[in-house]
C-alpha positions in Angstrom: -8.3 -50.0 -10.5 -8.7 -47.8 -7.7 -5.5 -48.8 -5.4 -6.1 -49.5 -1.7 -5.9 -52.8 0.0 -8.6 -53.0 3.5 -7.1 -54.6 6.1 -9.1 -57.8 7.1 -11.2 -56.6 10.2 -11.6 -53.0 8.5 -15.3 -53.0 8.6 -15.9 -54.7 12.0 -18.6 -54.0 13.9 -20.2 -51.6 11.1 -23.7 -51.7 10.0 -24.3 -50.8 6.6 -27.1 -50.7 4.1 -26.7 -51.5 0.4 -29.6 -50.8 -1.6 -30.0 -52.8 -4.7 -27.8 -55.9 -2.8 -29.4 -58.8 -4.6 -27.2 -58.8 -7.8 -24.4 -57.2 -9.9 -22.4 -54.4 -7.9 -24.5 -54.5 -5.0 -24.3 -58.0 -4.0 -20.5 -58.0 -4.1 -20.0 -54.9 -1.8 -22.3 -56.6 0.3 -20.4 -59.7 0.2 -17.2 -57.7 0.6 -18.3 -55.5 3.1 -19.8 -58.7 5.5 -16.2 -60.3 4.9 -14.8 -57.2 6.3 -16.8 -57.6 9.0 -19.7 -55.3 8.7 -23.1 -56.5 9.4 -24.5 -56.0 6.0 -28.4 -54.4 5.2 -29.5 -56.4 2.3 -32.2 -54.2 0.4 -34.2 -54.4 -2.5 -37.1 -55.8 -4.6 -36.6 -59.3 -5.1 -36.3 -61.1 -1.7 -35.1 -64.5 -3.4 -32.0 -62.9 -4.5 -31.6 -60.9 -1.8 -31.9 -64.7 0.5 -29.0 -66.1 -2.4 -26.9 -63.2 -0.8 -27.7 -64.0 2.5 -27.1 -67.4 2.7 -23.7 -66.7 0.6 -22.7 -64.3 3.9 -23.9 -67.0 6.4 -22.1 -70.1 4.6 -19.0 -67.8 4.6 -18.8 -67.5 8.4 -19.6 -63.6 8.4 -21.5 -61.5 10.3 -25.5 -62.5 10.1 -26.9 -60.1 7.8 -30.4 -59.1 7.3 -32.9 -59.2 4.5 -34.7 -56.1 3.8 -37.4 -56.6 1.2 -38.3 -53.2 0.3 -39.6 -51.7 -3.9 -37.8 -48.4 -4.1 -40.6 -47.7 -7.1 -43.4 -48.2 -5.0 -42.2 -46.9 -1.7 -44.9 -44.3 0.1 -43.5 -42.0 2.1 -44.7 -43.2 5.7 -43.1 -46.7 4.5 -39.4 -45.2 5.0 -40.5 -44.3 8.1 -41.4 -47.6 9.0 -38.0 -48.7 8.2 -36.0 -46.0 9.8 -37.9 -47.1 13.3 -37.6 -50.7 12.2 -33.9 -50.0 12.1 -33.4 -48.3 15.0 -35.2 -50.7 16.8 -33.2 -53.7 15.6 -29.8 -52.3 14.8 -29.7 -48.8 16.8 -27.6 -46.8 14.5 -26.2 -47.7 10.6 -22.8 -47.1 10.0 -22.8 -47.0 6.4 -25.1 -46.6 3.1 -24.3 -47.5 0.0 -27.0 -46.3 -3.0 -26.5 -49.1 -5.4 -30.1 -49.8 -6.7 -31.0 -47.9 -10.0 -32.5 -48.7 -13.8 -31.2 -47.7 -16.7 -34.0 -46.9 -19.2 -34.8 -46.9 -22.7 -31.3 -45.4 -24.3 -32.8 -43.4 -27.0 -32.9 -39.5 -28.3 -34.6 -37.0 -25.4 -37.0 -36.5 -28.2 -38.4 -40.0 -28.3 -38.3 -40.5 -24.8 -41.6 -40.9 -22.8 -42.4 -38.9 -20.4 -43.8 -41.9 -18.6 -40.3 -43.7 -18.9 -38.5 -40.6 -17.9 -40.5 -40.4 -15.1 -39.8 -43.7 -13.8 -36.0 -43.7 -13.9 -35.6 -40.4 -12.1 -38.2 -41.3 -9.5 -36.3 -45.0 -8.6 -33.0 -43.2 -9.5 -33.7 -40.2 -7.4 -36.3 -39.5 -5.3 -36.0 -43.4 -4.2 -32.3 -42.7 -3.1 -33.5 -38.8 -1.9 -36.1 -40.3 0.6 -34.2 -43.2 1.9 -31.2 -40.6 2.6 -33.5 -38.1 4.2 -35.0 -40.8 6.3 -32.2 -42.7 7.5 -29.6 -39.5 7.9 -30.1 -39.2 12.4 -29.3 -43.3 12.0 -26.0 -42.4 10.2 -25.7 -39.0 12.6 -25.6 -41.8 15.7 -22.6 -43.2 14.0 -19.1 -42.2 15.3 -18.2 -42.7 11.8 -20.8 -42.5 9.2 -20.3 -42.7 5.2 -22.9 -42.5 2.4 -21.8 -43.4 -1.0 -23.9 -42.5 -3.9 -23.3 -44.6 -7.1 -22.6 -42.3 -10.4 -21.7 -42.7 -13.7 -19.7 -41.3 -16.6 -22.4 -40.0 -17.6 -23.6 -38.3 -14.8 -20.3 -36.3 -15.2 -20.7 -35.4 -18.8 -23.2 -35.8 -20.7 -23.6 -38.3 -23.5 -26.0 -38.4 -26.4 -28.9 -41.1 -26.0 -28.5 -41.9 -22.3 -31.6 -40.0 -21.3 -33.4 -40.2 -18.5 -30.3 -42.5 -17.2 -27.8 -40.1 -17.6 -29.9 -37.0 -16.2 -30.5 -38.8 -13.2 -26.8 -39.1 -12.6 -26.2 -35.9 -12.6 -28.5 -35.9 -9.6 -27.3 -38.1 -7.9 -23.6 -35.7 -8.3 -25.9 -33.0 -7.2 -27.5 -34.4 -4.3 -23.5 -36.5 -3.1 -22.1 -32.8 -3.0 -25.4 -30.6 -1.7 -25.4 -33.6 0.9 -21.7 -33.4 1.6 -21.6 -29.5 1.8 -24.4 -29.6 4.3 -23.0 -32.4 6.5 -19.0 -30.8 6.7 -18.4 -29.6 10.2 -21.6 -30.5 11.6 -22.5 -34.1 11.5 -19.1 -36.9 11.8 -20.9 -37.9 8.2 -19.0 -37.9 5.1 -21.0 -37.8 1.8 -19.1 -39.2 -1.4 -19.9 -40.5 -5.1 -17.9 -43.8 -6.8 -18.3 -44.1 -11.4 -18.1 -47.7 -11.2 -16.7 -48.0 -14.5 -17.5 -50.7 -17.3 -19.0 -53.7 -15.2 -19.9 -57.3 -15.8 -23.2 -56.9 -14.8 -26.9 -56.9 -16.3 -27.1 -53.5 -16.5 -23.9 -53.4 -19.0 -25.0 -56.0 -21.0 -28.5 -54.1 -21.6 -26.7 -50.8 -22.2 -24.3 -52.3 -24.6 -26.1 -55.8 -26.0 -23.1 -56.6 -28.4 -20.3 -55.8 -25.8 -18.6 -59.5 -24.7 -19.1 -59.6 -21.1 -15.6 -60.6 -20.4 -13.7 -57.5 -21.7 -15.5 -56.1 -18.8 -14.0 -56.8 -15.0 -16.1 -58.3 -12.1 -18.3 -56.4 -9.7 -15.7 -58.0 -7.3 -12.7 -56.2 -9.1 -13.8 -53.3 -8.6 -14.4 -53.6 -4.5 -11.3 -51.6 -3.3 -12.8 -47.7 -3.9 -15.9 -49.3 -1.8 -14.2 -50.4 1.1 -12.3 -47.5 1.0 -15.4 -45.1 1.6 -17.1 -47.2 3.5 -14.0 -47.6 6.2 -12.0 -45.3 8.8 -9.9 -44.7 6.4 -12.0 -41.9 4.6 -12.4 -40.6 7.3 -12.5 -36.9 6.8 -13.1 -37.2 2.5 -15.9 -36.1 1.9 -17.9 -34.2 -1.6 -16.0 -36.5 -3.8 -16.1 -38.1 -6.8 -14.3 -41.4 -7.2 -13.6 -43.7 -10.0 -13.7 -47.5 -9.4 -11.0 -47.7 -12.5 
């Protein structure tokens, strides 16, 4: 595992945004980060499990977080506008975004693969996490501090046979951490960096590896340290970087 241990208050008085926060990866860093005590952003599709996070922060003492209800596949374009005001209106700045959300596809040869289903992935994969950086990028410039993390994959680093759409989009999202990143150095106290999460006990795993067990595999909580790291002062200064979780 990625080794760093957060001291206990290492995230207070942050505001930060996790897309994709009502399961797997993205509800622990959101859990993590509120017990560090950031106020937490909780994004996505599904408002029930984004309310199972939320009342998980509340009971735990943390910071109030808020729910965000908000389909990445759907999204128009004046609709991320109307949450960039909304958020400047309610929270003023954000300290912190973490790209979690992202589907993984049908795993077959690029010759059998749809053009409707390729189309899809890089759109919630990419364009999604292009437009809600774009939009919410003078929120993270009011920061003192600001940190955008992109999540990546293995095979977003080299490419693998059969990931598809999944894999091309990760490559992207590499793209888009470092053109970000190089734009942003000296200019804006924003620091743009990418984590590979690793092999995860999470949905998305268990789709893209069916007869995998599940407990070879660590946690989403396991693999929290990398997060917190990028997400805290102590980054400070690292940014167009590709991390590992493990």
């Amino acid at each position: 595992m990625f080794d760093y241990t957060a001291r206990p208050d290492l995230l207070a008085g942050r505001v930060i945004l996790v897309t994709g926060a009502g399961r797997g990866i993205g509800a622990a860093a959101a859990k993590t980060f509120a017990a560090h005590g950031a106020t937490v952003l909780l994004l996505g599709k599904t408002e029930a499990n984004l309310t199972e996070v939320y009342d998980q922060i509340e009971a735990a003492g943390h910071p109030q977080p808020a729910v965000i209800p908000f389909n990445l596949e759907t999204a128009l374009p004046h609709q991320y506008d109307e949450l960039a005001a909304m958020l400047e209106n309610e929270f003023g700045r954000i300290d912190g975004l973490l790209h979690n959300a992202s589907i993984i596809g049908p795993r077959t040869p690029l010759e059998q693969l749809s053009g409707e289903h390729f189309m899809r992935v890089m759109h919630i994969n990419v364009n999604a996490m292009f437009m809600l950086t774009s939009t919410l990028l003078p929120l993270l410039k009011l920061s003192q501090d600001g940190s955008v993390v992109f999540t990546s994959s293995s095979v977003g680093r080299k490419g693998r046979a059969y990931w598809g759409a999944y894999g091309v989009s990760k490559f992207a999202t590499e793209g888009l951490m470092q053109t970000l990143a190089d734009e942003l150095d000296g200019v804006a106290p924003v620091r743009a960096n990418s984590i590979n999460p690793g092999a995860t006990r999470t949905s998305m795993r268990a789709q893209a590896y069916p007869a995998e067990a599940p407990e070879t595999n660590p946690l989403p909580e396991a693999i929290m340290p990398v997060y917190l790291y990028l997400m805290g002062p102590d980054s400070t200064g690292i940014n167009g970087q590709a991390f590992n979780a493990q």
